[in-house]
C-alpha positions in Angstrom: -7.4 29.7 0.7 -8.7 29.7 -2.6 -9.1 27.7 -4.9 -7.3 24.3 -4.2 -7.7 20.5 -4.8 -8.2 20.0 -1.1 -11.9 19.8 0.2 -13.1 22.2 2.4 -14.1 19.2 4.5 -10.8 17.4 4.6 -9.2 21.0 6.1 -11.8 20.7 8.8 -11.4 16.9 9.4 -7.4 17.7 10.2 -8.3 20.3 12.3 -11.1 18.7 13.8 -8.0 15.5 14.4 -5.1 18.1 15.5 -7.2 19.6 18.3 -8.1 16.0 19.4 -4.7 15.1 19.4 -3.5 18.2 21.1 -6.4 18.0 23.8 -4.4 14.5 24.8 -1.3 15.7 25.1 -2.3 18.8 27.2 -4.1 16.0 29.5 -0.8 14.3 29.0 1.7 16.8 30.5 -1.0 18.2 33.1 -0.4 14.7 34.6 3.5 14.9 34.1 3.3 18.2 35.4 0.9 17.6 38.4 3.4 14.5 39.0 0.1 12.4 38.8 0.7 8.5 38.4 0.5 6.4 35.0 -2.4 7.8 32.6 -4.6 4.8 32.9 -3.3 3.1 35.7 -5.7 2.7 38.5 -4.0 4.9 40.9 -4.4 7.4 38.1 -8.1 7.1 38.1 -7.9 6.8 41.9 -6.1 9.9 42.1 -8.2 12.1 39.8 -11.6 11.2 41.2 -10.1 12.0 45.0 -8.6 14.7 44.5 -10.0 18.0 46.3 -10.3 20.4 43.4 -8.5 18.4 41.1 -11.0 19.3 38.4 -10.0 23.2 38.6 -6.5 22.3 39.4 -5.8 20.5 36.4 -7.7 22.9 33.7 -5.6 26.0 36.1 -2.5 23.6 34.8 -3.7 23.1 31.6 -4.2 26.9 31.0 -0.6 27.6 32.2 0.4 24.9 29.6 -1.0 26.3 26.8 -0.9 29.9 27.5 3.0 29.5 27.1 2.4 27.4 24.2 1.3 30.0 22.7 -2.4 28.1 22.2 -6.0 29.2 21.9 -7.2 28.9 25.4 -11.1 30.2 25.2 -12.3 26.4 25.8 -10.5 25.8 29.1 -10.5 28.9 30.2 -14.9 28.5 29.8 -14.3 25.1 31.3 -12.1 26.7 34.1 -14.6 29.4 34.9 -17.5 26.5 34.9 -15.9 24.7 37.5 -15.4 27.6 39.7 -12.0 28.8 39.0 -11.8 32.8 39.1 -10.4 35.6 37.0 -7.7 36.2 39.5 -6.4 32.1 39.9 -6.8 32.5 35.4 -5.1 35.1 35.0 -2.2 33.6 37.8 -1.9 30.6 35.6 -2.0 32.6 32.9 1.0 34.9 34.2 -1.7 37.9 33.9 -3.6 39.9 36.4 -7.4 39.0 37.0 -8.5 42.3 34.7 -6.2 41.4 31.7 -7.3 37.6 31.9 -11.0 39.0 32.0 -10.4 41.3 29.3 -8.8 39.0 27.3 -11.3 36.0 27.8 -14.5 37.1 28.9 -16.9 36.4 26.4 -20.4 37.4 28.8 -21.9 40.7 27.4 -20.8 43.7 29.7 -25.0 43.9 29.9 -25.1 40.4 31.4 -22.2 41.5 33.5 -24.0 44.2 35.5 -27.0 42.1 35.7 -24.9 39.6 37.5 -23.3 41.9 39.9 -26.2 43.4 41.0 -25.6 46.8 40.2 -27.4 49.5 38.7 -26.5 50.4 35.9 -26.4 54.2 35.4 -25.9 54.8 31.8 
């Protein structure tokens, strides 16, 4: 940026503040979206807490959201993959197939990878 009469620290504040404020609005329309009741409401707490899979549902939503936003998705997708969601049900909500979303978000060392599998690794 060079040299500039903003801090270095007040640029990182903001952007610290804009990814908290668009972390609450993604929540925000994954509820609209999901047609789940009044953020806040107790029927809303209600209805997250019973929901079967709600957890991986509503990062899968939030993915689909922001993907066509145009947004950074590596944190939910990390989130998504925590709480069980696969490549394939990613790269759906993503409007990809399960190798591009992997390709494109997979972040685990293709060493780790074979580990994982199982398989020998022949090279």
């Amino acid at each position: 940026m060079g040299e500039s009469a903003v801090s270095s620290a007040a640029i990182a504040d903001a952007a610290e503040l804009l990814t908290q404020k668009a972390d609450m609005l993604l929540e925000r329309l994954a509820d609209r979206v999901m047609a789940a009741p009044t953020p806040g409401s107790r029927a809303w707490y209600a209805h997250r807490s019973t929901a079967a899979g709600s957890v991986k549902e509503r990062l899968l939503v939030r993915i689909a959201i922001a993907h066509q936003a145009h947004f950074d998705l590596a944190e939910d997708i990390a989130r998504a993959r925590a709480a069980g969601a696969g490549w394939a049900e990613i790269g759906e909500a993503a409007s990809l197939t399960a190798h591009q979303s992997r390709k494109r978000w997979d972040t685990t060392p293709a060493a780790s990878r074979r580990q994982e599998s199982g398989q020998l690794a022949i090279w």
